[in-house]
KEKE-3310 file (N, C-alpha, C; in steps of 0.2 Angstrom, whole numbers, plus 5000, padded with zeros to 4 digits):
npx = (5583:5586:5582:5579:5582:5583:5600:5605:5606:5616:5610:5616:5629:5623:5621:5630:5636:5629:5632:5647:5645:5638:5624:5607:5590:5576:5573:5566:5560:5552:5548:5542:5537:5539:5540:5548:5557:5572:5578:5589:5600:5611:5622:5621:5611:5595:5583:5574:5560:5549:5536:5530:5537:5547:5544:5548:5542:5536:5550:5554:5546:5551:5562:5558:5558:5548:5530:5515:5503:5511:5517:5505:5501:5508:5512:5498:5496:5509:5502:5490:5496:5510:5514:5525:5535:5547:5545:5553:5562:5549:5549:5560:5558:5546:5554:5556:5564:5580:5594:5603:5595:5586:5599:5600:5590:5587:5597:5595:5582:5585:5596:5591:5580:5588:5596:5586:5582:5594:5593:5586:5581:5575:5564:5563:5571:5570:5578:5576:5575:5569:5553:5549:5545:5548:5557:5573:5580:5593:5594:5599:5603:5607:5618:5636:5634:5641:5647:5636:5630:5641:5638:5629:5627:5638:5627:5618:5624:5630:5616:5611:5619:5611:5597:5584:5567:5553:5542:5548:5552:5560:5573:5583:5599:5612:5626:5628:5638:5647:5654:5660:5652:5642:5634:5622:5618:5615:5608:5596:5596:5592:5577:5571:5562:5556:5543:5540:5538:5550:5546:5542:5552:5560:5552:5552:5564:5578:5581:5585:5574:5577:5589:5588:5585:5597:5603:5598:5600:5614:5615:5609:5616:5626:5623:5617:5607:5592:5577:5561:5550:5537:5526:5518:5498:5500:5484:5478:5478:5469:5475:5469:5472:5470:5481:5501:5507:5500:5497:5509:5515:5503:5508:5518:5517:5507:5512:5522:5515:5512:5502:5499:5501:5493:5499:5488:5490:5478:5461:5457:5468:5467:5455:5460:5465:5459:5449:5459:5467:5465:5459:5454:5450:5450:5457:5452:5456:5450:5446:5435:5423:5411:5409:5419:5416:5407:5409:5420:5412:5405:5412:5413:5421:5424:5408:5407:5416:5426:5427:5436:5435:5446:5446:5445:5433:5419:5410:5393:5376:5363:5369:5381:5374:5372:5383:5391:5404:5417:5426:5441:5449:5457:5472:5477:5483:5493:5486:5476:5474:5475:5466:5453:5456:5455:5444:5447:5449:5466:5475:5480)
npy = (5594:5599:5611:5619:5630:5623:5626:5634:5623:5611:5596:5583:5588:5586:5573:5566:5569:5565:5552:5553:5552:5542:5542:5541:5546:5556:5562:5575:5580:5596:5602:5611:5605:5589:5579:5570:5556:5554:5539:5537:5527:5520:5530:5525:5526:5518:5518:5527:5538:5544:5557:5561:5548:5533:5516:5505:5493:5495:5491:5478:5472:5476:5473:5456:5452:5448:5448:5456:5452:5447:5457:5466:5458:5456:5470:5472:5463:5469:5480:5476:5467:5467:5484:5490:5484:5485:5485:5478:5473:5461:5454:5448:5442:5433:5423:5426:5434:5436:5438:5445:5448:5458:5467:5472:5477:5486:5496:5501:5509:5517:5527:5530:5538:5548:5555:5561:5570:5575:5583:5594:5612:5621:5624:5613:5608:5595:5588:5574:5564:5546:5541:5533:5519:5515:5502:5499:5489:5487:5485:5472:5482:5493:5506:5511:5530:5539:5533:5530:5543:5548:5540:5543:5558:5557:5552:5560:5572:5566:5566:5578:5581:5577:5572:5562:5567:5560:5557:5555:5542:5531:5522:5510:5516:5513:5502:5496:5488:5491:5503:5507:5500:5502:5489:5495:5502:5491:5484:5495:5495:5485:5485:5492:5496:5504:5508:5509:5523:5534:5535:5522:5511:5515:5512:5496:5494:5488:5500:5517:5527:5542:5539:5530:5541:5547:5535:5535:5547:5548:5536:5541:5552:5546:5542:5529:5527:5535:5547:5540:5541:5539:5545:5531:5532:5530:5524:5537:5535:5538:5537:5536:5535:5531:5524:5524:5515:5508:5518:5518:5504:5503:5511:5506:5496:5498:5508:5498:5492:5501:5511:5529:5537:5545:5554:5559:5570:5571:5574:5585:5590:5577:5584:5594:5587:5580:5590:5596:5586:5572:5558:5543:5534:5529:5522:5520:5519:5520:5523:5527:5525:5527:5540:5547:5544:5548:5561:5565:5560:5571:5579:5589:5581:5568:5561:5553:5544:5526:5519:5510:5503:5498:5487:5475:5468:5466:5484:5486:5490:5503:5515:5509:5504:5515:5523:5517:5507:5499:5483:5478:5467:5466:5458:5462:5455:5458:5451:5453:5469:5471:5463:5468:5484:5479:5483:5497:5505:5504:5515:5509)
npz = (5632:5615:5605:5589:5575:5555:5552:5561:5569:5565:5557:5553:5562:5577:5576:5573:5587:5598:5594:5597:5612:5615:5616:5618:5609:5602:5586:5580:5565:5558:5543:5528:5519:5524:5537:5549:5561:5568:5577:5587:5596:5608:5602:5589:5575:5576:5567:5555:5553:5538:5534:5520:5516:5512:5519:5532:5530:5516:5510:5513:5506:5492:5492:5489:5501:5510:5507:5501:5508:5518:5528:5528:5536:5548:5552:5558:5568:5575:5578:5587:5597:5600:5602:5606:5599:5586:5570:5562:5571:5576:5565:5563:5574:5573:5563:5549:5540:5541:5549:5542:5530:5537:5541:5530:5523:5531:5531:5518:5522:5529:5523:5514:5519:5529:5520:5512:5524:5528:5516:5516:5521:5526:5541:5559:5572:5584:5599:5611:5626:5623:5624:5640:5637:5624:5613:5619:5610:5599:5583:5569:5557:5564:5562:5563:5567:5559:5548:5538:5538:5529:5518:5515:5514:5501:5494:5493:5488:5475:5470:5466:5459:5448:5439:5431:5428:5437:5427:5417:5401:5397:5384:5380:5369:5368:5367:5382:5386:5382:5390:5406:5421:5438:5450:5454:5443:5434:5439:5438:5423:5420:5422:5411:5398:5389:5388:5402:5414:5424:5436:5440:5434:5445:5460:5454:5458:5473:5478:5485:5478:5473:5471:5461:5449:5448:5443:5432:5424:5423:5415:5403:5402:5396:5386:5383:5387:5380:5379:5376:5362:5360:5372:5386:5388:5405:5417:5432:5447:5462:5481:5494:5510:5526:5531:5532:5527:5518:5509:5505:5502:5491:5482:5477:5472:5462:5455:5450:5440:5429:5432:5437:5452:5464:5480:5491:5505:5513:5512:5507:5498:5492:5484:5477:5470:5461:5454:5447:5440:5428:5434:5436:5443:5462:5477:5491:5510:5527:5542:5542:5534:5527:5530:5522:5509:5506:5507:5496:5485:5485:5476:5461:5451:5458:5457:5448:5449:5450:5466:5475:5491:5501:5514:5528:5529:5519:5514:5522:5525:5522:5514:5507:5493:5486:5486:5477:5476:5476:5482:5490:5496:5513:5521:5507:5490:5474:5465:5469:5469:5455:5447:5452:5447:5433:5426:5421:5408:5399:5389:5372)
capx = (5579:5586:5575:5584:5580:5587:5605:5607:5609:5615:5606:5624:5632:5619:5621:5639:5639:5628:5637:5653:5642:5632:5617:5597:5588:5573:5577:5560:5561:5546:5549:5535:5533:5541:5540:5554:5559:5576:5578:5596:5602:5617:5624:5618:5603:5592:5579:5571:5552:5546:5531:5529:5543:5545:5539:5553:5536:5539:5556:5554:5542:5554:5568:5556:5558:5538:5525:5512:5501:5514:5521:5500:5500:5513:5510:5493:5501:5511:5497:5488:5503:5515:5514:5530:5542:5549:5542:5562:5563:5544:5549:5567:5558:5542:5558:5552:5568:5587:5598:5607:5590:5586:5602:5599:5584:5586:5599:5592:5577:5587:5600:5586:5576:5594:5597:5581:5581:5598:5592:5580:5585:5570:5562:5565:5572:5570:5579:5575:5576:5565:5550:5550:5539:5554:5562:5579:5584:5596:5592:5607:5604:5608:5624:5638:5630:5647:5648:5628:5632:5646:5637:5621:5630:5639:5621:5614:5629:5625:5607:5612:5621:5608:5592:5576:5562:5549:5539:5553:5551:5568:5572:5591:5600:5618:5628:5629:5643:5653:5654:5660:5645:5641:5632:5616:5618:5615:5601:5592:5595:5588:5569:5571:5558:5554:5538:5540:5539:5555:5545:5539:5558:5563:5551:5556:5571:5579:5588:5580:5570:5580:5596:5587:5583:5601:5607:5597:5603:5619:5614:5607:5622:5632:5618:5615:5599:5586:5569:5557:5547:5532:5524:5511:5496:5495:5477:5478:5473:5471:5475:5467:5473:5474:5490:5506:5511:5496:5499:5514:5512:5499:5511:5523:5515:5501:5519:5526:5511:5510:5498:5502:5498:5494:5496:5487:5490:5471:5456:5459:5473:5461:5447:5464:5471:5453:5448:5465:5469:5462:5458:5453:5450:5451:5456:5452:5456:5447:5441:5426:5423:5404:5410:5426:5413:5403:5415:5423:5406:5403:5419:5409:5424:5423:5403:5404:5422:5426:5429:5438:5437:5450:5446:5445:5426:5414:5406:5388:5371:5362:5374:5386:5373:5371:5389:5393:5408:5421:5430:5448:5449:5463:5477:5478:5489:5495:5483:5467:5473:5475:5457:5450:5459:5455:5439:5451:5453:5473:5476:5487)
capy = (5594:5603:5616:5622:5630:5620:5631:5634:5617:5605:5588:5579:5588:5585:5565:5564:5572:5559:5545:5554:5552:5538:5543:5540:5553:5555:5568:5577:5586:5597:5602:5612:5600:5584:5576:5565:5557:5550:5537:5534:5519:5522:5533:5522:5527:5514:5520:5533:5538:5552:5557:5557:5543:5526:5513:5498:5487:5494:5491:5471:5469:5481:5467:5451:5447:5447:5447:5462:5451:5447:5464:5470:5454:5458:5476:5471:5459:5472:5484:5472:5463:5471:5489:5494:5482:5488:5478:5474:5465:5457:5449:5443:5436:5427:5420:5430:5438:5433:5445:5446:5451:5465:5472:5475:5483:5493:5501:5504:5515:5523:5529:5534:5543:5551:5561:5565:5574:5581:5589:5600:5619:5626:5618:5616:5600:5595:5582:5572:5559:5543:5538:5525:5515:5514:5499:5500:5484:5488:5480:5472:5485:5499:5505:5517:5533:5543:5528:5531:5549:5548:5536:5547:5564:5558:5551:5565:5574:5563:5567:5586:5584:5580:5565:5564:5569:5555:5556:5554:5539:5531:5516:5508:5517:5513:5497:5496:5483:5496:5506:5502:5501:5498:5487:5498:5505:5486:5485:5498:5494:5478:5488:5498:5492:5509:5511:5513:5529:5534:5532:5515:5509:5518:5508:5492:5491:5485:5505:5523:5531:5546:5536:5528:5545:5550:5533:5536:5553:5546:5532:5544:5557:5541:5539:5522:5529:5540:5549:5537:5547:5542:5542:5527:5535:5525:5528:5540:5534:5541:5534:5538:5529:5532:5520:5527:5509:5506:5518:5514:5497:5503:5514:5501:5490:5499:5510:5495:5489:5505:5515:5535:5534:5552:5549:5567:5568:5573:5576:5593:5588:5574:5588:5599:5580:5580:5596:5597:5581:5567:5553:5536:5529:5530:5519:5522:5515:5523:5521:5529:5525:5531:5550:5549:5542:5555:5567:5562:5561:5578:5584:5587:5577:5562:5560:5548:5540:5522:5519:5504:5503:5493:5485:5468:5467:5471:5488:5486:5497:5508:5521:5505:5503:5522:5526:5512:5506:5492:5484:5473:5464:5468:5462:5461:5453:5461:5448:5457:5474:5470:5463:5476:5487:5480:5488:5505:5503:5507:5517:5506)
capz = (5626:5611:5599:5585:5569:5556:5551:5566:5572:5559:5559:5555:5567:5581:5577:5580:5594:5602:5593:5602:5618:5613:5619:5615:5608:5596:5584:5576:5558:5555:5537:5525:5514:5528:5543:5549:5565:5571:5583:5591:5601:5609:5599:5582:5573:5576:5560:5554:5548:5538:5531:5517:5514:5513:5528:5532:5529:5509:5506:5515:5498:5486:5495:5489:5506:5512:5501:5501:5513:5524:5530:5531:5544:5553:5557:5561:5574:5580:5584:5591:5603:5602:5600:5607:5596:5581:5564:5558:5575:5577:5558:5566:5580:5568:5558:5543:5538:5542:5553:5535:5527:5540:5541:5519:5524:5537:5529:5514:5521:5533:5518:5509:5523:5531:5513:5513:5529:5526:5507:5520:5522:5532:5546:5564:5575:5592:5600:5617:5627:5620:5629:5644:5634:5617:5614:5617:5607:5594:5577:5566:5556:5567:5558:5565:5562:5555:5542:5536:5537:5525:5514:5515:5512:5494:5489:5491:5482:5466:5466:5466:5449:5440:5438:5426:5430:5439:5422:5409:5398:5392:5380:5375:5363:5364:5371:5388:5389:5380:5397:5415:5426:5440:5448:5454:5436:5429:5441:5433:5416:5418:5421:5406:5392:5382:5393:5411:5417:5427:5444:5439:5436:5452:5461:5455:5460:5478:5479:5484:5474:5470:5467:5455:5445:5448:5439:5423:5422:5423:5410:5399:5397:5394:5377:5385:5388:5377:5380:5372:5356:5362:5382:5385:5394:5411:5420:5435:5453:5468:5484:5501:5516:5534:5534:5530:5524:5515:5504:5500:5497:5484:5477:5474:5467:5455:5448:5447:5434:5425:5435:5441:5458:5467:5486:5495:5514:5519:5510:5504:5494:5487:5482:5474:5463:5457:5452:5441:5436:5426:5438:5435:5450:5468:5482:5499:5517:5531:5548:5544:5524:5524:5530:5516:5503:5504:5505:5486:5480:5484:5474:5455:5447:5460:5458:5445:5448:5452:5472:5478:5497:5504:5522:5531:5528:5513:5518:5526:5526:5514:5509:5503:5487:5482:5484:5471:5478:5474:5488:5491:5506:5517:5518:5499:5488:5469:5461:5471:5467:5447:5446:5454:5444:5425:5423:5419:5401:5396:5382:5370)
cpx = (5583:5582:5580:5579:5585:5594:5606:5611:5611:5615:5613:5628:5630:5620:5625:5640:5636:5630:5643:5650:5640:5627:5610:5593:5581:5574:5569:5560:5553:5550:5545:5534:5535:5541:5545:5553:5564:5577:5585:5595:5611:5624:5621:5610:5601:5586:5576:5563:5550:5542:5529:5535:5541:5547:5545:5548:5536:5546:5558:5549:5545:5561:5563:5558:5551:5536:5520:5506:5505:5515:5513:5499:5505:5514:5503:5495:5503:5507:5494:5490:5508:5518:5522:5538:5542:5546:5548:5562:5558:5545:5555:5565:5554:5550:5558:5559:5575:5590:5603:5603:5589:5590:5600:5594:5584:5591:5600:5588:5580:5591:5594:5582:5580:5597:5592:5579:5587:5597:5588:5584:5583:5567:5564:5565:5573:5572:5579:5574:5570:5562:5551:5548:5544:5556:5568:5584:5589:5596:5598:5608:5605:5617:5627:5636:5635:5647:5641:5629:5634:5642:5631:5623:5634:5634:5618:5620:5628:5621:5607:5615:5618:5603:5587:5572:5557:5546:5541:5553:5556:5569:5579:5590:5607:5620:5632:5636:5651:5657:5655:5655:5644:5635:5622:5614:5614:5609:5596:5589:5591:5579:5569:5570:5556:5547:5537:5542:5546:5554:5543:5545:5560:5559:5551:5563:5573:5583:5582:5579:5574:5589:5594:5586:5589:5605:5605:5597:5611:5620:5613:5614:5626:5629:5618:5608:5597:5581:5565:5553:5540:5532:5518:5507:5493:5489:5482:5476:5476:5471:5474:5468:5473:5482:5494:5509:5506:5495:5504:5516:5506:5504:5517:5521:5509:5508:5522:5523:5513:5506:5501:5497:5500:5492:5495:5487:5482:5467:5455:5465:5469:5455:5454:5464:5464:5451:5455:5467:5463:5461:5454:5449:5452:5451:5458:5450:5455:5444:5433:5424:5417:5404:5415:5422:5409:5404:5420:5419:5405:5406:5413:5415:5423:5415:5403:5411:5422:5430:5429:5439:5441:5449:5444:5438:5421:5412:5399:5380:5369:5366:5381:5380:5373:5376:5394:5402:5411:5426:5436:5449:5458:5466:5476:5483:5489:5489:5475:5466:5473:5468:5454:5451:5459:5449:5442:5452:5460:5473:5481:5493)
cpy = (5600:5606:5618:5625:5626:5623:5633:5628:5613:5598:5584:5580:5586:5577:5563:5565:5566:5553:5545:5551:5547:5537:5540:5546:5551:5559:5569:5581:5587:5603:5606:5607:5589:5585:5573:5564:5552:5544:5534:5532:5518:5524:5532:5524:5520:5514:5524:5531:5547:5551:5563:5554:5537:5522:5505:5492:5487:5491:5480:5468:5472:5473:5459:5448:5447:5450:5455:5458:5449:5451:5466:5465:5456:5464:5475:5467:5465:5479:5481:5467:5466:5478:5495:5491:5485:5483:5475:5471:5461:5451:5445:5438:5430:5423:5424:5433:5436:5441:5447:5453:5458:5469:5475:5480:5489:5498:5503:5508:5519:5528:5533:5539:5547:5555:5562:5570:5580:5584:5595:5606:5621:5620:5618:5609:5599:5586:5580:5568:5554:5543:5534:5518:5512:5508:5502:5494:5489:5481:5479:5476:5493:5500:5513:5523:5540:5539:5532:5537:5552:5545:5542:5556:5563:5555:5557:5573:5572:5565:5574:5586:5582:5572:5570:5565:5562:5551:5553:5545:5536:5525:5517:5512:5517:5506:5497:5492:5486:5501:5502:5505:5498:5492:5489:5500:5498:5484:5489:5497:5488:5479:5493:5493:5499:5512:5514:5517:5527:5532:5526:5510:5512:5512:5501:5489:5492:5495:5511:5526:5538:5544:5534:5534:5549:5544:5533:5542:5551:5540:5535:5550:5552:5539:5531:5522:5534:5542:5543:5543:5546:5539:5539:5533:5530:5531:5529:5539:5538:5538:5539:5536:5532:5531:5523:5521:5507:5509:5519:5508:5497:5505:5512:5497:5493:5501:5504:5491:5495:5507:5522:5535:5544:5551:5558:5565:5570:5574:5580:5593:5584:5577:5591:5594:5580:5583:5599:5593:5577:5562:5549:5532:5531:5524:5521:5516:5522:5520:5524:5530:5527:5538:5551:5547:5547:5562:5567:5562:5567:5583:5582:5581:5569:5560:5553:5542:5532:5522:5511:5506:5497:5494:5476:5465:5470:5475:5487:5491:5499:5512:5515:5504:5509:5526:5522:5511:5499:5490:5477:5472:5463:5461:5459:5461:5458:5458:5453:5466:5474:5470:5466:5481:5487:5482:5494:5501:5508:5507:5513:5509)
cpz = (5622:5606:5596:5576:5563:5548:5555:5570:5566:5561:5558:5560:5575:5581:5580:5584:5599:5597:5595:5609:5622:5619:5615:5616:5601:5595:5581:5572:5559:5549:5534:5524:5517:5535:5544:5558:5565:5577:5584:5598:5602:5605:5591:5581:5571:5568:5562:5549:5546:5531:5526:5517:5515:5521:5526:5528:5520:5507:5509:5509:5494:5486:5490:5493:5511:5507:5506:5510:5521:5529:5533:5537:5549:5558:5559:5568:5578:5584:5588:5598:5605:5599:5601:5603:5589:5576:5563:5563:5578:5571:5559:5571:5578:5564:5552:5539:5544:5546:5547:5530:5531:5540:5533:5521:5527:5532:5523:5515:5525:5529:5518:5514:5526:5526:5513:5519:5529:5520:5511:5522:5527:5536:5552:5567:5582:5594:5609:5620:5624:5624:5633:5639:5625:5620:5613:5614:5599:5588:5575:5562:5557:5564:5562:5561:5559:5546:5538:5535:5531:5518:5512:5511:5503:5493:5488:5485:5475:5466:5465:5459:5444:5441:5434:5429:5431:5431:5414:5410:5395:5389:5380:5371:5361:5367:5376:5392:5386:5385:5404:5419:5432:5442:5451:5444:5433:5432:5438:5426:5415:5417:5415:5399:5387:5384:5399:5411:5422:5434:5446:5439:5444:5458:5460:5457:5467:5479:5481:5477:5472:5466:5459:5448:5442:5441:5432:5421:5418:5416:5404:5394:5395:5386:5380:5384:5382:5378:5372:5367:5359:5370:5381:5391:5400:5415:5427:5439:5459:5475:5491:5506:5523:5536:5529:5524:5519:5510:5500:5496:5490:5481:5474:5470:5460:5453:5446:5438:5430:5427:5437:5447:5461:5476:5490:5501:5517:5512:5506:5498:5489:5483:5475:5468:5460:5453:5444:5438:5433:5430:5437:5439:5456:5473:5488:5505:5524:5535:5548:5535:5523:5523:5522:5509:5502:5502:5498:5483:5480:5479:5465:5452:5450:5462:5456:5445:5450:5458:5475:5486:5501:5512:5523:5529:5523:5517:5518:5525:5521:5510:5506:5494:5482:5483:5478:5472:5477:5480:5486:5496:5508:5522:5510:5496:5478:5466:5463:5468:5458:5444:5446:5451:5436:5423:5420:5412:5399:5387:5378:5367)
residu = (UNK:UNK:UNK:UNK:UNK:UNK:UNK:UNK:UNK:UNK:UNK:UNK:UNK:UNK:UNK:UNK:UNK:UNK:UNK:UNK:UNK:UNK:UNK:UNK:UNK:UNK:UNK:UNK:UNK:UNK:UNK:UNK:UNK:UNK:UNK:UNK:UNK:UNK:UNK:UNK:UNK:UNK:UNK:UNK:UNK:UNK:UNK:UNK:UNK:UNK:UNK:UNK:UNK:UNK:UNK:UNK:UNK:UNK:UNK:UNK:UNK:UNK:UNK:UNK:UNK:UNK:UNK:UNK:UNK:UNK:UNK:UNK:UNK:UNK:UNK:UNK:UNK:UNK:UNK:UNK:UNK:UNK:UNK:UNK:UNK:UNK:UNK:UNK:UNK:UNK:UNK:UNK:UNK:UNK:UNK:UNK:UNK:UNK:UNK:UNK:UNK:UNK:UNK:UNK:UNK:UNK:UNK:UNK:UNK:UNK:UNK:UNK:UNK:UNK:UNK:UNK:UNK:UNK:UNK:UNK:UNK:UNK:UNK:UNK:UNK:UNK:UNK:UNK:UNK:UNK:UNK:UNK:UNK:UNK:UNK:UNK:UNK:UNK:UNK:UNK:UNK:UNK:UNK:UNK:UNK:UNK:UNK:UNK:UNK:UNK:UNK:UNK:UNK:UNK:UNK:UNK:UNK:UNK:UNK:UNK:UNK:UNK:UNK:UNK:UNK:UNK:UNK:UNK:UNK:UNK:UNK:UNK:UNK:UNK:UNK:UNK:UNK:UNK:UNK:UNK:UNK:UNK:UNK:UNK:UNK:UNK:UNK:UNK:UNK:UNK:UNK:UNK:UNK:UNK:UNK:UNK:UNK:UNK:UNK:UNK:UNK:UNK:UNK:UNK:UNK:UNK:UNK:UNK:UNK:UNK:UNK:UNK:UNK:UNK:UNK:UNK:UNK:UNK:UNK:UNK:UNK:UNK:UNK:UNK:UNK:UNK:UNK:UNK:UNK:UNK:UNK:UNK:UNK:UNK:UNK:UNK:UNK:UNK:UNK:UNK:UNK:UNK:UNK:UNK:UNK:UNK:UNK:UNK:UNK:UNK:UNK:UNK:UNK:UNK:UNK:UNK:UNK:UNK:UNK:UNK:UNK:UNK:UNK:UNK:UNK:UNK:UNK:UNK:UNK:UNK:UNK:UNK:UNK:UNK:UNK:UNK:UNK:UNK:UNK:UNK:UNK:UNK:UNK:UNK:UNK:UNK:UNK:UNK:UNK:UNK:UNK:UNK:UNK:UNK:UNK:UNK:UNK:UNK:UNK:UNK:UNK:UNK:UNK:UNK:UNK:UNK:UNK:UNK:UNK:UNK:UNK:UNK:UNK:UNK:UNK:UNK:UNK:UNK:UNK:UNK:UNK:UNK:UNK:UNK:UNK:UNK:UNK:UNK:UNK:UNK:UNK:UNK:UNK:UNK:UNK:UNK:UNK:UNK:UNK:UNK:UNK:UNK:UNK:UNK:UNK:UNK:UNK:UNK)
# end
């Protein structure tokens, strides 16, 4: 086992060495403000997961290759059967996705999660052998992990010289066929209506979240782009889940409408986004949704707010009338969360 702080050890050079070696290792970031873990497959990183970040299960809906329901069946499946296989090869072995379509995927969140771990300064990382219990199948998106490296190190380079701010608002303002672009560049442009927040284009589009912020920087010192004059006000929801993937699959899809989506890791985080913010709304997923409902209600701002409870079964009992709760049954598709969601009146 390796312990390291991290500057002492550097997480790139720590990879190569076991892709020199090719060994199997789970690599563990603890962060302030991040969690992360590595998982190499003889020598090759097989994926990565960090919390917060994005769940392979979003970017196979960011891909339009599974549907919001799909992805929530599938890992339900695979806790239920098979808890030790990986979801990218439970959806290759259902058919669900092509050895073509998985590799897209995989190494798209691994990029995006593998620059987010290398931007990290502080923090401390242990590496060690995987459980008996790991698969050791290598996905087709296991990619050499010098190459990914390499790719992962100039994106993170680009986001360093410069992106807008989540919040920024941009519109056309010059011709874009006047410039060589590429063709993430002409993907972005194609999301840019003069409304959407910059997190709201970022999430539509098949690319990480930070690249996206880097290309309308980019866009913008070109005068392709401009700050719209005025900002629409999208309503303010708060999302509370157990699942990691479940709130991100919200978070994709309300920013993709025009919603600002606040995802707090605990409780206390959700008393803090209350208490400061303007909040709208609340949806929560919990294994114990009568404790969490009372605990919101107790916060003075979330007495009178609206609470959508997302789970597989309407909630039950007395305290479901007198906490005045709205629910979306699980798994749920973009048309469930909508509906439930028009009561909020948007500013026009």
């Amino acid at each position: 086992m390796i312990r390291a702080k991290l500057g002492e050890i550097e997480l790139g050079d720590l990879l190569r060495a076991l892709e020199g070696g090719r060994k199997n290792a789970v690599i563990s970031v603890a962060c302030p403000k991040l969690k992360g873990r590595i998982h190499v497959r003889e020598g090759k990183i097989a994926y990565i997961q960090t919390q917060p970040g994005p769940h392979l299960g979003e970017y196979l809906v960011r891909f339009d290759y599974l549907t919001l329901e799909q992805v929530q069946a599938l890992v339900k499946h695979q806790q239920q059967e098979n808890p030790g296989t990986p979801l990218g090869l439970l959806a290759l072995q259902q058919q669900m996705v092509t050895n073509d379509e998985l590799n897209e995927v995989l190494r798209a969140q691994i990029l995006e999660a593998l620059a987010t771990l290398l931007a990290q300064q502080e923090g401390e990382l242990v590496a060690e052998p995987p459980p008996a219990d790991a698969s050791q199948v290598l996905l087709p998106g296991a990619t050499d992990t010098s190459a990914m490296l390499m790719d992962a190190l100039r994106r993170l380079d680009e986001w360093r010289r410069g992106k807008v701010e989540p919040e920024t608002v941009l519109r056309l303002a010059g011709d874009p066929t006047r410039h060589p672009l590429s063709p993430d560049a002409w993907t972005v442009l194609e999301t840019i209506d003069g409304v959407k927040r910059a997190r709201s284009v970022a999430l539509a589009c098949d690319l990480p979240e930070e690249q996206v912020y880097h290309l309308l920087f980019e866009l913008k010192s070109r005068g392709i782009l401009t700050e719209a004059e005025v900002r629409p006000q999208d309503p303010l929801l708060l999302v509370l889940a157990d699942s990691n993937l479940i709130r991100r699959l919200l978070l994709v899809t309300l920013e993709r409408h025009r919603y600002r989506v606040m995802l707090p890791p605990d409780l206390e985080g959700a008393r803090r986004i209350l208490e400061h913010n303007q909040v709208q709304g609340i949806l929560l997923e919990s294994a114990d949704p009568a404790v969490r409902v009372r605990q919101l209600r107790a916060s003075p701002r979330g007495r009178f707010l609206p609470i959508w409870l997302i789970s597989e079964e309407p909630p039950r009992g007395f305290w479901v009338r007198n906490a005045r709760l709205g629910h979306i049954p699980k798994p749920f598709g973009e048309d469930d969360l909508l509906a439930a969601l028009s009561s909020i009146k948007r500013p026009i």
